[in-house]
C-alpha positions in Angstrom: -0.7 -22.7 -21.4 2.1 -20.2 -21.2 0.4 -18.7 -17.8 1.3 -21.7 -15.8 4.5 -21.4 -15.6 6.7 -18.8 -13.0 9.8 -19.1 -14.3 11.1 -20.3 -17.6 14.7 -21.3 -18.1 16.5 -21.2 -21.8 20.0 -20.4 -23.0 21.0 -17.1 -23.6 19.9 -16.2 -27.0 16.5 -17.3 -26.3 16.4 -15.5 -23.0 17.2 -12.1 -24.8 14.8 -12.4 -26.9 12.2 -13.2 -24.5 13.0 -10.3 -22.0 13.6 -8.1 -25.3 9.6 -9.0 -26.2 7.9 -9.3 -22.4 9.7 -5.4 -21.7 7.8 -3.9 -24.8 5.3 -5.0 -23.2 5.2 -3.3 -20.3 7.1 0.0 -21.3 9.7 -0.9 -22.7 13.8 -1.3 -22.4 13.7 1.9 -20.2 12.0 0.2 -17.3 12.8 -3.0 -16.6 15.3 -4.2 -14.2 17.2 -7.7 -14.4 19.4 -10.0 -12.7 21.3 -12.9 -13.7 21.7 -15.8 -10.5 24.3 -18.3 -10.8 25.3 -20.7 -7.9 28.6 -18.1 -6.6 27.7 -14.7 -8.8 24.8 -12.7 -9.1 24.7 -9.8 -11.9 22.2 -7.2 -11.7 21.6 -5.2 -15.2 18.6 -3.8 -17.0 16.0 -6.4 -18.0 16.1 -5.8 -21.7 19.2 -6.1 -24.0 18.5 -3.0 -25.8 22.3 -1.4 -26.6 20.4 2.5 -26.5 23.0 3.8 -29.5 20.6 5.9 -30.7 20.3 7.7 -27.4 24.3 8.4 -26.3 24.6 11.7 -25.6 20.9 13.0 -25.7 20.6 12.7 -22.0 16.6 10.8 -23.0 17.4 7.4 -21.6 14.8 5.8 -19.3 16.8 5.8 -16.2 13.9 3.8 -14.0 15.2 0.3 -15.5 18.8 0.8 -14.1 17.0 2.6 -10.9 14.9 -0.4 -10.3 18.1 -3.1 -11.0 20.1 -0.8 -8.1 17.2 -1.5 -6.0 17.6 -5.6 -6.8 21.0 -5.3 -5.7 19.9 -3.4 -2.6 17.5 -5.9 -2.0 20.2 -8.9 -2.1 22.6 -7.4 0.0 20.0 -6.9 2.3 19.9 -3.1 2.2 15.7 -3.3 2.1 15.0 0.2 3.5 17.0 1.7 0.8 15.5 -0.6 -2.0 11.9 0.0 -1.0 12.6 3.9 -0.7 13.9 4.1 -3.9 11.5 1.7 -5.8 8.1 3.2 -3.8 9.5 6.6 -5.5 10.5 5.5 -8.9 7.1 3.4 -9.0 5.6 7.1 -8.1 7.0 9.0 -10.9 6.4 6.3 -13.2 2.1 6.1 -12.3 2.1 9.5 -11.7 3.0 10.8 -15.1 4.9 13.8 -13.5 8.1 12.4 -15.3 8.1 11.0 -18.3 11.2 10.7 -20.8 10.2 10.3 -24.2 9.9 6.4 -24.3 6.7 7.0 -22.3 5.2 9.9 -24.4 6.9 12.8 -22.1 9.8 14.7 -22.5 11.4 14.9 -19.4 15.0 14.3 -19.6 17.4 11.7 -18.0 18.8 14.6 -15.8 15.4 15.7 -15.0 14.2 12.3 -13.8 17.0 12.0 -11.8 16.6 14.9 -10.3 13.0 14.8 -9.4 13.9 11.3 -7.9 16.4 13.1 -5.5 14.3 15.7 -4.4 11.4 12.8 -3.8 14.1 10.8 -1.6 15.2 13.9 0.0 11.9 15.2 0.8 11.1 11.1 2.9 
């Protein structure tokens, strides 16, 4: 009874794989943010340990995953305003289909998410 359970805690490989499997299933590597807590450190980093070779230099990388980690970091340092700006807007773009880089059937670039992003904040 998998659904029980809030949080599971494993060692690293195990962990990888997990957030590797639960990110294809909801998108994919391109939208999933993560963060690491230890007792004195907290790392923020996308939620899926998917290296992106194939995508250097194509400017087609899912940018909303890194997005949405900047926004846990904003959220921890207590910067809420700017997380939930961000996050309401890249939530937006991502249910309004308006765009979508090619890991979610579009092809809008990294550049021209980013963009459209700005000119969302901008616009608030």
């Amino acid at each position: 009874r998998p659904q029980q359970f809030d949080v599971l805690v494993m060692g690293n490989l195990y962990g990888n794989i997990i957030s590797n499997l639960a990110s294809g299933l909801v998108g994919g590597a391109g939208i999933v943010p993560g963060v690491n807590m230890g007792e004195d450190i907290v790392l923020f980093e996308p939620g899926a340990r998917h290296r992106g070779h194939e995508l250097v230099g194509k400017n087609v990388a899912n940018p909303a995953g890194t997005l949405l980690t900047a926004v846990n970091m904003l959220r921890h340092l207590r910067l809420d305003e700017a997380a939930e700006q961000i996050e309401n807007n890249v939530y937006g773009m991502l249910l309004e289909s308006q765009c979508h880089t090619p890991d979610l059937g579009g092809n809008a670039t990294t550049s021209d998410f980013v963009d459209t992003l700005k000119e969302r904040l901008w616009m608030h």
